[in-house]
Backbone as a chain_set.jsonl record, in Angstrom:
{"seq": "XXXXXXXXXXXXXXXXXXXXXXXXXXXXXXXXXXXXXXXXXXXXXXXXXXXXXXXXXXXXXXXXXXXXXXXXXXXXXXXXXXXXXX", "coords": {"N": [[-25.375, 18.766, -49.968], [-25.825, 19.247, -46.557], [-28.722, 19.026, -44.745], [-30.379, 21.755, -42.949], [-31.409, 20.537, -40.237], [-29.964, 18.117, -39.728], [-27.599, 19.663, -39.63], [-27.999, 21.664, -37.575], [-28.08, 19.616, -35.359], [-25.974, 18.316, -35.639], [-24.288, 20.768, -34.973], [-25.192, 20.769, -31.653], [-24.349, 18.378, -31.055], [-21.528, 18.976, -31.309], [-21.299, 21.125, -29.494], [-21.806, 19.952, -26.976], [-19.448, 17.885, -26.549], [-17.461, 19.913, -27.218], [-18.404, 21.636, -24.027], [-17.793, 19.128, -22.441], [-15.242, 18.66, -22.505], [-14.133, 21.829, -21.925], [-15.225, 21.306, -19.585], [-13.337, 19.44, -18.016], [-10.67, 20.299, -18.807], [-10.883, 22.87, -16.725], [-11.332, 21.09, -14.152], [-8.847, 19.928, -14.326], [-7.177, 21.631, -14.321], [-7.437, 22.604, -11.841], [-5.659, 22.308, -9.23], [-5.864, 22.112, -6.61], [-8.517, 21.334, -5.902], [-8.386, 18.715, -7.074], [-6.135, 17.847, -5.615], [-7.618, 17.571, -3.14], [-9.214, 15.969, -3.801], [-8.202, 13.207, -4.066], [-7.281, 13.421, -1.65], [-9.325, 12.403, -0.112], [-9.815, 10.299, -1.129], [-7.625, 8.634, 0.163], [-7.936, 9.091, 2.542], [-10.157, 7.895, 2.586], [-9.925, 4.895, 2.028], [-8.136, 4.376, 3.555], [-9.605, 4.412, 6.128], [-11.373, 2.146, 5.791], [-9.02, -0.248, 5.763], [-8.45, 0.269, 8.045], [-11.164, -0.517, 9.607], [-10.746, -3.095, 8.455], [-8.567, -4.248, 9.413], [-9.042, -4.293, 12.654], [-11.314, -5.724, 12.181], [-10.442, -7.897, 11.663], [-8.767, -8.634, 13.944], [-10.419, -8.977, 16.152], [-11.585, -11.539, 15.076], [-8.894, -12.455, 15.289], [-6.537, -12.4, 17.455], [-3.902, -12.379, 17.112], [-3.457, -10.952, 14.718], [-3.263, -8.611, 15.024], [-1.152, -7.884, 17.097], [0.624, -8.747, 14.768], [0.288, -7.036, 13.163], [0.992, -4.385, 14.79], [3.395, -5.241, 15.589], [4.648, -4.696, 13.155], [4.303, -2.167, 12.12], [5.306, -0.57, 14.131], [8.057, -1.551, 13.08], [8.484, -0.401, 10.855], [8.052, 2.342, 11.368], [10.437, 2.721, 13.272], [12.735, 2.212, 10.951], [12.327, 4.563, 9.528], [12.564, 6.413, 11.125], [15.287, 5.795, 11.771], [16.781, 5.77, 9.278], [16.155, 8.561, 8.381], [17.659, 10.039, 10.698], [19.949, 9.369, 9.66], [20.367, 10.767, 7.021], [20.659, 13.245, 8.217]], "CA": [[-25.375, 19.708, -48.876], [-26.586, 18.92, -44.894], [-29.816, 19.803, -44.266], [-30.333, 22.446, -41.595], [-31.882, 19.712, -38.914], [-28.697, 17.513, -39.639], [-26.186, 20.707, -39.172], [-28.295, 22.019, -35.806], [-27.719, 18.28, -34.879], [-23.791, 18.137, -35.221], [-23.758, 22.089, -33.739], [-25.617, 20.604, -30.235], [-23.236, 17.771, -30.482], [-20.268, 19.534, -31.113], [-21.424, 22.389, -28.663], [-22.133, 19.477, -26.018], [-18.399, 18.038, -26.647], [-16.738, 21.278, -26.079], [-18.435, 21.321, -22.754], [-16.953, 18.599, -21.884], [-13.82, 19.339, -22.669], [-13.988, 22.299, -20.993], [-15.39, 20.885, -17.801], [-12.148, 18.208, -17.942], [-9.758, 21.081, -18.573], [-10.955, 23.318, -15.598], [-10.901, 20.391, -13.267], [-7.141, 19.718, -14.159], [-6.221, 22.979, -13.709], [-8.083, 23.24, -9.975], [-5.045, 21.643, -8.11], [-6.731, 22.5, -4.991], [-10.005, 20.546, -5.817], [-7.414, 17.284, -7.457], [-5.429, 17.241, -4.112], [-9.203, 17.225, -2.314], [-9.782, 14.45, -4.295], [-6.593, 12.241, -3.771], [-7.086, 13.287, 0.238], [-10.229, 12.09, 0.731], [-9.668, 8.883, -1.641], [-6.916, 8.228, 0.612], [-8.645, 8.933, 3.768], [-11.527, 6.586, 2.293], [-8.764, 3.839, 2.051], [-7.218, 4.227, 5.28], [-10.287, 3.794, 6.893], [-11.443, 0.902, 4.914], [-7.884, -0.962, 6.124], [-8.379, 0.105, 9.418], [-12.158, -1.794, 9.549], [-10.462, -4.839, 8.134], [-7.44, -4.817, 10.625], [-9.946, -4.33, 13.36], [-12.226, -6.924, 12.152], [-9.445, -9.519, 12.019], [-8.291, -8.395, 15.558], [-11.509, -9.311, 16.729], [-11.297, -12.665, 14.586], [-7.728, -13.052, 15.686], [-5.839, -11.21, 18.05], [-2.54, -12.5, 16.89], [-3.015, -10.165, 13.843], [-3.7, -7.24, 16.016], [0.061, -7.9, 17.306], [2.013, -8.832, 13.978], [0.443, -5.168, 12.388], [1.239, -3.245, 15.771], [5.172, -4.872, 15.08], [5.404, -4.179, 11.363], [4.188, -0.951, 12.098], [6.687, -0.197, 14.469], [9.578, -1.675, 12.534], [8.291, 0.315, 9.852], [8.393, 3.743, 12.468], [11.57, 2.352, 13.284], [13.235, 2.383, 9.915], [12.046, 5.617, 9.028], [13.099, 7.44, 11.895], [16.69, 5.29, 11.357], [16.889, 6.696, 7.516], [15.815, 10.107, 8.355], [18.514, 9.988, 10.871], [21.289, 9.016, 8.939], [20.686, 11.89, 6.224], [20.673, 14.895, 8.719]], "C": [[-26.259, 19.167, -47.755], [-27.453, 19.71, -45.315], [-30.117, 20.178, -42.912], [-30.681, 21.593, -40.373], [-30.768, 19.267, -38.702], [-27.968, 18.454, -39.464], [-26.694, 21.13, -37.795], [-27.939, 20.601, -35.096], [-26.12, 17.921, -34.346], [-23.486, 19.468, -34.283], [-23.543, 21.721, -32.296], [-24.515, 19.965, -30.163], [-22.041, 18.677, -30.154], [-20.365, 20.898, -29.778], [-20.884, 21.298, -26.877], [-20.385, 18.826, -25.731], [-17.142, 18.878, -26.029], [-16.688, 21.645, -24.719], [-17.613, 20.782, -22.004], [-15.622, 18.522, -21.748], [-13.395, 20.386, -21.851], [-14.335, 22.287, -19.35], [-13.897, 20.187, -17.43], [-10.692, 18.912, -17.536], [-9.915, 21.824, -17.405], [-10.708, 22.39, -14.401], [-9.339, 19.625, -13.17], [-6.36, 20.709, -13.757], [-6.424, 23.591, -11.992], [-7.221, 22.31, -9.242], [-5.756, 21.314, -6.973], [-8.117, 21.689, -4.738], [-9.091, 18.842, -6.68], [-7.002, 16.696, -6.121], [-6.786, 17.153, -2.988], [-10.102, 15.996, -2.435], [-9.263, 12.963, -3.909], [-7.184, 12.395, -2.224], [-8.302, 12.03, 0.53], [-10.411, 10.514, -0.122], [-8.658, 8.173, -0.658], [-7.086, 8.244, 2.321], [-9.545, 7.507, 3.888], [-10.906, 4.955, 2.29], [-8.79, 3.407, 3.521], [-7.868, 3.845, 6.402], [-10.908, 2.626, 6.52], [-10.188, -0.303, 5.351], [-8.013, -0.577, 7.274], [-9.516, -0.759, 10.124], [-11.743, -3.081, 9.679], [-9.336, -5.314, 9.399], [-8.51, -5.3, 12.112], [-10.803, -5.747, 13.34], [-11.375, -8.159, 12.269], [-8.966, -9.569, 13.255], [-8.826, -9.094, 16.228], [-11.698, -11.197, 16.446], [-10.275, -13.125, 15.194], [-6.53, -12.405, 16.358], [-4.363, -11.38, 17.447], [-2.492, -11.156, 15.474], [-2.959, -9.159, 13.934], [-1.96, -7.234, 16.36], [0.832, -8.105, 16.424], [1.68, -7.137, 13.63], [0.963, -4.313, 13.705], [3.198, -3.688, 15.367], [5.802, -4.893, 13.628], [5.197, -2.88, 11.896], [5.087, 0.093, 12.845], [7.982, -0.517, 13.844], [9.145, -0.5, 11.325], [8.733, 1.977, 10.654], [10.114, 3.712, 12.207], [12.799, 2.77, 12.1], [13.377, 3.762, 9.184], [12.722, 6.622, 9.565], [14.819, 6.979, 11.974], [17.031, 5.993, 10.09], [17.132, 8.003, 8.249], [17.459, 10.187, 9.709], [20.108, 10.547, 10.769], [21.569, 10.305, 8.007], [20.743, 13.118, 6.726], [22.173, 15.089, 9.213]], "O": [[-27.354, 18.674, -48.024], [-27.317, 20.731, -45.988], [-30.159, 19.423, -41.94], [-30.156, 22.014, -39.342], [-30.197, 19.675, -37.691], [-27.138, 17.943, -38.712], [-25.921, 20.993, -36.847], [-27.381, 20.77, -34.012], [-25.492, 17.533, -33.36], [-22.791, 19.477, -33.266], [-22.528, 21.971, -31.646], [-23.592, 20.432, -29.496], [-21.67, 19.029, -29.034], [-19.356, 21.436, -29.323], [-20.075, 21.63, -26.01], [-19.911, 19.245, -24.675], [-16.346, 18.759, -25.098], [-15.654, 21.923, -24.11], [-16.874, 21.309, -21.172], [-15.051, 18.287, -20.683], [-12.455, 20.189, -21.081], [-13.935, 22.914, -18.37], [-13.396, 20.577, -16.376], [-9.886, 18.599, -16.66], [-8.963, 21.553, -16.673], [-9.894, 22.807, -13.577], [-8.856, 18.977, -12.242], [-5.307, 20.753, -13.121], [-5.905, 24.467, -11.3], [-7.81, 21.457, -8.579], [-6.128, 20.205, -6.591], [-8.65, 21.475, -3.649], [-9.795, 17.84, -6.547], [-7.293, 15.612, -5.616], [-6.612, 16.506, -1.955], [-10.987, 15.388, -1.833], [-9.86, 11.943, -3.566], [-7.536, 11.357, -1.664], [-8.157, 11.018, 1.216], [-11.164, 9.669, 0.361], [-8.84, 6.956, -0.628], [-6.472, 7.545, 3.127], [-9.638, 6.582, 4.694], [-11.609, 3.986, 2.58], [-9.25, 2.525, 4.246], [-7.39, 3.255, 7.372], [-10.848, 1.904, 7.515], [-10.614, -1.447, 5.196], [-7.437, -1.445, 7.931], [-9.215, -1.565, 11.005], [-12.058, -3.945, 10.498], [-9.297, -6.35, 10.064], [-8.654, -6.464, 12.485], [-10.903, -6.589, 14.233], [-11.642, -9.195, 12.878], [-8.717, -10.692, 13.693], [-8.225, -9.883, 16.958], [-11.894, -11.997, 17.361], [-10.436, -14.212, 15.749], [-5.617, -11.921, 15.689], [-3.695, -10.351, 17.346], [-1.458, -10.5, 15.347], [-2.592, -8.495, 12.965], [-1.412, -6.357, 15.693], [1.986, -7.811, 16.737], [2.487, -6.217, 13.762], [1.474, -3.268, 13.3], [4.051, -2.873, 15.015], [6.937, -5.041, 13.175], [6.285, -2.392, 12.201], [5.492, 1.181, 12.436], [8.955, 0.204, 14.062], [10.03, 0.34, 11.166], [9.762, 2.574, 10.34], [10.816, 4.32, 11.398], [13.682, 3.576, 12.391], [14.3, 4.054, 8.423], [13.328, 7.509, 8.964], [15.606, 7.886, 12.246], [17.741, 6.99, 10.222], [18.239, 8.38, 8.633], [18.463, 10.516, 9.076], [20.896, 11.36, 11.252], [22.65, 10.891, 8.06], [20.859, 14.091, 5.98], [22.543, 16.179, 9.65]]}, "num_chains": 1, "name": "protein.A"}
């Protein structure tokens, strides 16, 4: 048989466990604080790639002009698609 120190021992754990568990489950179920998460990871990106474009601009203007015409063919394409399916 456990002795009571060793069973209060596994309780905390197992108490501390559960916690977590239930912290893990509430934050899956908070859409609203997931999609807050995703935004601002994807904000944090976007500006992070806009730095680097920038900084190579500055390095090299030619790359300042191929991203301005991908980015329009890219526009381009999109607004061609979208288009086509209405």
């Amino acid at each position: 048989m456990k002795r009571t120190d060793e069973l209060a021992t596994e309780i905390a754990h197992t108490r501390h466990e559960l916690g977590e568990t239930i912290d893990a489950l509430a934050h899956k179920v908070d859409v609203k604080a997931r999609v807050s998460d995703v935004a601002s990871d994807v904000a944090a990106e976007a500006r992070e790639t806009g730095e680097q474009i920038a900084e190579r601009a500055r390095h090299n203007p030619m790359t300042l002009l191929v991203f301005a015409v991908s980015a329009a063919v890219a526009v381009a394409v999109v607004v061609i698609v979208r288009g086509r399916r209405s």
